[in-house]
PASEBA-1860 file (N, C-alpha, C; in nm, 3 decimals):
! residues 128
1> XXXXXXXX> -17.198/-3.047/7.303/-17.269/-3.087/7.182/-17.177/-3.177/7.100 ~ -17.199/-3.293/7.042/-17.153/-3.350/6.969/-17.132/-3.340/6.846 ~ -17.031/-3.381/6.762/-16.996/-3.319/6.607/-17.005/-3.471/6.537 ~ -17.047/-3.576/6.614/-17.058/-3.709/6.566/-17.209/-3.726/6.499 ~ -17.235/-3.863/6.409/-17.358/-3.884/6.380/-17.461/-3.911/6.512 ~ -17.586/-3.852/6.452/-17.674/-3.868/6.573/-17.798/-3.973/6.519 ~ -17.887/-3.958/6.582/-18.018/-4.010/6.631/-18.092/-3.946/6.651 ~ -18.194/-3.969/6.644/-18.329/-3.867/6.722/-18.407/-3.929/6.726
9> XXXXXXXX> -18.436/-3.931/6.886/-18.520/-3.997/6.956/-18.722/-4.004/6.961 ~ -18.801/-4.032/6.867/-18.929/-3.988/6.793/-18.922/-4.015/6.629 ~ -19.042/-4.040/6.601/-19.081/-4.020/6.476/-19.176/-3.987/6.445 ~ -19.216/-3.878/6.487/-19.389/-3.783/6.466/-19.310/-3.622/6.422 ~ -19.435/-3.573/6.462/-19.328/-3.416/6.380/-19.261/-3.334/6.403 ~ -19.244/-3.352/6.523/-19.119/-3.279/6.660/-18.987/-3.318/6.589 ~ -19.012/-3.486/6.567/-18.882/-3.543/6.540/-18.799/-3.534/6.406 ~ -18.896/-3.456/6.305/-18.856/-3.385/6.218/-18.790/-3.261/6.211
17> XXXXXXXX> -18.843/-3.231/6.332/-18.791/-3.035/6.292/-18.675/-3.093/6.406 ~ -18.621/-3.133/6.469/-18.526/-3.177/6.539/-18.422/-3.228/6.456 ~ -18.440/-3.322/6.369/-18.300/-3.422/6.291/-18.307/-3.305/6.210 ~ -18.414/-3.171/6.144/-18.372/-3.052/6.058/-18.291/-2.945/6.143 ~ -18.304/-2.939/6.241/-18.260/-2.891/6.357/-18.058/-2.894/6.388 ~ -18.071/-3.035/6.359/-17.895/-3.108/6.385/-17.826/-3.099/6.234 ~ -17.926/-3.111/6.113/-17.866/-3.050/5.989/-17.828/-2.942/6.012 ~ -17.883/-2.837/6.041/-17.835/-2.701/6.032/-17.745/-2.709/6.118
25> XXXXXXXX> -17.731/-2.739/6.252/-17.587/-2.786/6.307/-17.497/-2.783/6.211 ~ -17.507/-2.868/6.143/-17.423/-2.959/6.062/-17.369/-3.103/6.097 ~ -17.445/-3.177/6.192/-17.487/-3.252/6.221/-17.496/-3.417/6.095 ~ -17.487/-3.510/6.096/-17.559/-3.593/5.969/-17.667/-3.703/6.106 ~ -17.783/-3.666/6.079/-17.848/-3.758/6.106/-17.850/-3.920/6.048 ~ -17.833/-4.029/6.181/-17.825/-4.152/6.125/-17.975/-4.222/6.112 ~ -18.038/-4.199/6.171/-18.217/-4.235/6.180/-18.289/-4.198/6.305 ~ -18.377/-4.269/6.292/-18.449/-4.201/6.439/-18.448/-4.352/6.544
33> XXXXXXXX> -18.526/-4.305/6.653/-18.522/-4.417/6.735/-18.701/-4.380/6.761 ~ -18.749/-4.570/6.754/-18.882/-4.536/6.843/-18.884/-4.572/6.973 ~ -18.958/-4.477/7.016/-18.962/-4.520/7.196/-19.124/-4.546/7.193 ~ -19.210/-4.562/7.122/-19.363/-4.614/7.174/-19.376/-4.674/7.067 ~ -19.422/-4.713/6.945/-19.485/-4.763/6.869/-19.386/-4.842/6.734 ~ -19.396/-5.012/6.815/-19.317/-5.087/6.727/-19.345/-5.089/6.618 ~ -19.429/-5.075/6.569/-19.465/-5.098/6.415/-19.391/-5.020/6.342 ~ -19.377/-4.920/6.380/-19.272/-4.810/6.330/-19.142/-4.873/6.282
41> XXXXXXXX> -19.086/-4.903/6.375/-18.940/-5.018/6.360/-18.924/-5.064/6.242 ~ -18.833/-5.053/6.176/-18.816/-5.083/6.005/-18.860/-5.066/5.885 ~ -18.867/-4.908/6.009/-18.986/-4.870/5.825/-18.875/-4.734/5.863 ~ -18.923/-4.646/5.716/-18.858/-4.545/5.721/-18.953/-4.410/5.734 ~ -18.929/-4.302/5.783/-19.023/-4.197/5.820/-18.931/-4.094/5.776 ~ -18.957/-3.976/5.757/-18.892/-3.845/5.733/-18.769/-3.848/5.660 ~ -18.784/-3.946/5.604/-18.657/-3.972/5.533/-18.546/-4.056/5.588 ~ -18.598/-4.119/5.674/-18.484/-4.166/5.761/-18.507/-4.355/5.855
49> XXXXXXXX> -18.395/-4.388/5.841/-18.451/-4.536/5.904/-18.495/-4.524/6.037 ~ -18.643/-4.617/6.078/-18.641/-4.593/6.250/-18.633/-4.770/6.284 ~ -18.560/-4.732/6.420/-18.506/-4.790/6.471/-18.560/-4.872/6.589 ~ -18.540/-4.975/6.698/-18.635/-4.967/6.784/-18.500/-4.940/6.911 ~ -18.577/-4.855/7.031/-18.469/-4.783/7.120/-18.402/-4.879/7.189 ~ -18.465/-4.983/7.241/-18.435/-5.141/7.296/-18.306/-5.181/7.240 ~ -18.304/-5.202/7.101/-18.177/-5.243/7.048/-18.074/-5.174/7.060 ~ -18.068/-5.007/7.124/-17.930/-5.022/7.175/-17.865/-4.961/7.041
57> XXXXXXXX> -17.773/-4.848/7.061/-17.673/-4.777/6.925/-17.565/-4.891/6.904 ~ -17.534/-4.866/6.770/-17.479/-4.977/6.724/-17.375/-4.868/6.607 ~ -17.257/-4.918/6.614/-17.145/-4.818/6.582/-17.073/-4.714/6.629 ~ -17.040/-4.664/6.557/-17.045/-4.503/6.633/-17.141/-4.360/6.632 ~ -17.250/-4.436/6.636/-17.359/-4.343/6.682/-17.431/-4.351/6.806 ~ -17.370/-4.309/6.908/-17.436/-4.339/7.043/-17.546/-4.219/7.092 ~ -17.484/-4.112/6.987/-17.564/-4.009/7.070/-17.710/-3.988/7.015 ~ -17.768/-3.933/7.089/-17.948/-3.910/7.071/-18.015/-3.763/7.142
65> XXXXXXXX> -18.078/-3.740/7.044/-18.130/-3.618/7.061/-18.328/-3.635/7.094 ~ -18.346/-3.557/7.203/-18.539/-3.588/7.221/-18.596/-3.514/7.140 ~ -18.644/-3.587/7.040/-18.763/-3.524/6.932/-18.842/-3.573/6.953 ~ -18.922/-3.602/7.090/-19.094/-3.596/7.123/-19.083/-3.471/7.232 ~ -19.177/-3.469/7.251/-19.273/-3.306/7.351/-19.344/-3.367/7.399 ~ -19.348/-3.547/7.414/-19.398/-3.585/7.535/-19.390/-3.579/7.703 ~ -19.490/-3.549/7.750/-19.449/-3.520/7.919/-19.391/-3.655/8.006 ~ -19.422/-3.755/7.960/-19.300/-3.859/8.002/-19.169/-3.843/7.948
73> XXXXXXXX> -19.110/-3.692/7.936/-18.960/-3.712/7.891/-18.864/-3.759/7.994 ~ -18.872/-3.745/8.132/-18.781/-3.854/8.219/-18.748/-3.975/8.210 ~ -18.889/-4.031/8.164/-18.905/-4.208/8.149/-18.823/-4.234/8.029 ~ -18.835/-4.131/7.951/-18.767/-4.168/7.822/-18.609/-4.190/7.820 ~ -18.606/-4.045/7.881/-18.414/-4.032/7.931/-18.383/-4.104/7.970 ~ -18.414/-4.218/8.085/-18.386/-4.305/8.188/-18.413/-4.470/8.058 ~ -18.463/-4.487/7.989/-18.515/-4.571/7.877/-18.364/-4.542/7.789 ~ -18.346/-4.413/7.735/-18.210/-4.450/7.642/-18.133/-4.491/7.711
81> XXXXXXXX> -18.087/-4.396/7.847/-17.955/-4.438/7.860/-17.954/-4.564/7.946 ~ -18.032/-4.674/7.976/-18.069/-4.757/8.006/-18.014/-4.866/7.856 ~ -18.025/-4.849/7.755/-17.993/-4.915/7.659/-17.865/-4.839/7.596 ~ -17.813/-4.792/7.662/-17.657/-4.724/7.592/-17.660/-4.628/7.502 ~ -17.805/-4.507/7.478/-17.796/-4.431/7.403/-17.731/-4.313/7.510 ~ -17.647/-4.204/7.475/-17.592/-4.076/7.534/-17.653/-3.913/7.458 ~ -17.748/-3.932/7.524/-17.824/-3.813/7.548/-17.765/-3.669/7.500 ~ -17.732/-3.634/7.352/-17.641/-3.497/7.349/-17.753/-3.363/7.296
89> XXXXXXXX> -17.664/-3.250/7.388/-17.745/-3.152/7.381/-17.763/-3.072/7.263 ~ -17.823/-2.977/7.205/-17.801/-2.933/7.058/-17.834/-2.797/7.063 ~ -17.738/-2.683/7.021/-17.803/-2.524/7.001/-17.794/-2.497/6.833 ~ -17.876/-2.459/6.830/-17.921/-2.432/6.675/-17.810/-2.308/6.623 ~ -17.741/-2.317/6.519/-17.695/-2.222/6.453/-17.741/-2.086/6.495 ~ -17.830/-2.058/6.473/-17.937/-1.901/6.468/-17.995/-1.900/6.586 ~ -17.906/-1.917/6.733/-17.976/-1.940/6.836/-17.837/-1.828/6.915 ~ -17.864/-1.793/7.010/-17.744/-1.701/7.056/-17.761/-1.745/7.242
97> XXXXXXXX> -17.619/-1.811/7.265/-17.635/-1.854/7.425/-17.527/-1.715/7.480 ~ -17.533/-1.660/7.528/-17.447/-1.631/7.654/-17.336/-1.695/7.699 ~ -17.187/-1.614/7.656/-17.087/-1.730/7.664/-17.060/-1.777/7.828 ~ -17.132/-1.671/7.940/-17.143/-1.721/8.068/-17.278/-1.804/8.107 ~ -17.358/-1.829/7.995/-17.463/-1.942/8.019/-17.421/-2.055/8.021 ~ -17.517/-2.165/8.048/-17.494/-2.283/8.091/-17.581/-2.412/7.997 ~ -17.574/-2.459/7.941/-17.688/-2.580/7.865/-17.624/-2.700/7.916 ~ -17.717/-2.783/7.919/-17.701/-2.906/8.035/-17.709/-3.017/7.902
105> XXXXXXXX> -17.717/-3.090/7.945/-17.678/-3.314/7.897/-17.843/-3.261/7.827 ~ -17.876/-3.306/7.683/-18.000/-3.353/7.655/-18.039/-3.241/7.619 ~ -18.048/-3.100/7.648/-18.099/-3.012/7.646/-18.140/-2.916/7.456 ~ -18.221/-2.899/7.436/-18.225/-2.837/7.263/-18.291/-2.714/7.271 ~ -18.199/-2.612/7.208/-18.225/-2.473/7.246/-18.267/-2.446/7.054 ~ -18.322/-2.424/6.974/-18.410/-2.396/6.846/-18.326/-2.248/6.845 ~ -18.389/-2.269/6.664/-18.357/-2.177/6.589/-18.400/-1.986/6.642 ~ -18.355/-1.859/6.677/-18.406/-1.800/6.711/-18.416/-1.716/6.853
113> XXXXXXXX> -18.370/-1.823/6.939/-18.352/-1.811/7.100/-18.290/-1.759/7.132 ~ -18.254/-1.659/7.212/-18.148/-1.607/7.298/-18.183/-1.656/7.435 ~ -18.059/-1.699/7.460/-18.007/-1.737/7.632/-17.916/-1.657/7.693 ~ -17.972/-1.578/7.784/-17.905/-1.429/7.808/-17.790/-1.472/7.921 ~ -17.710/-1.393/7.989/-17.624/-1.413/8.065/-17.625/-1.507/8.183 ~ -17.553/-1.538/8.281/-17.569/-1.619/8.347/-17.686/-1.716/8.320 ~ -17.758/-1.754/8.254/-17.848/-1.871/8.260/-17.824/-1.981/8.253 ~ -17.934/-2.050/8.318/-17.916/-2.219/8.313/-18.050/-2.290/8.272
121> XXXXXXXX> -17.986/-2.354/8.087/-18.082/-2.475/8.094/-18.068/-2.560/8.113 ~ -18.152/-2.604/8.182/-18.118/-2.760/8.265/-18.122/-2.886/8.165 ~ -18.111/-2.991/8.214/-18.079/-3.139/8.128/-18.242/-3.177/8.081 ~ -18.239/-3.182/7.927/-18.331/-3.229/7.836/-18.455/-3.120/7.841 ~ -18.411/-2.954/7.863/-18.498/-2.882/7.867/-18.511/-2.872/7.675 ~ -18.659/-2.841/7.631/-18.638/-2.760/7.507/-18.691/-2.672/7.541 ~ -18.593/-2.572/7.463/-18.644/-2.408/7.423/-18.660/-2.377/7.339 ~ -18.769/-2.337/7.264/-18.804/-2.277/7.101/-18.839/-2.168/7.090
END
């Protein structure tokens, strides 16, 4: 998990409780990224600038978190890091992993969850 500024990948309402998600981290969200709908692009949503994913992180914010629950999330993964975004995984404060569990690249485990022993979530799973 990264302790750097992030991204979050969406701007509908997933992608809210997600960049609220990396606050409670403690996290500072830098804006969001859109992956479908340009119009979006330079406007601001949830409080936050969106971005378009094409253009690519710029500074030192490379990393990105998936705040859609769309079922094309492969296309998407393969779409950031295709433009130099790095995919980081996120466990929520109030979330309890198993220090012999496993969380993978991309993966966001929510407020609430327990991930019991030996487990494995795989890359860009969410669990809520």
């Amino acid at each position: 998990m990264t302790r750097d500024a992030v991204h979050v990948a969406g701007s509908r309402s997933f992608a809210a409780e997600v960049a609220d998600f990396a606050r409670d981290a403690g996290l500072p969200v830098a804006g969001l990224v859109e992956p479908y709908d340009p119009g979006r692009i330079g406007t601001t949503i949830h409080g936050l600038p969106v971005r378009s994913l094409e253009g690519g992180p710029s500074g030192d914010s490379q990393a990105v978190l998936l705040g859609t629950g769309e079922p094309a999330r492969r296309e998407l993964v393969a779409r950031l890091q295709a433009a130099g975004w790095h995919p980081a995984a996120l466990v929520h404060p109030r979330a309890h992993i198993a220090p012999s569990a496993s969380v993978a690249e991309g993966a966001l485990i929510g407020p609430g969850v327990i991930v019991g022993a030996h487990a494995t979530i795989g890359s860009h799973v969410v669990v809520g």
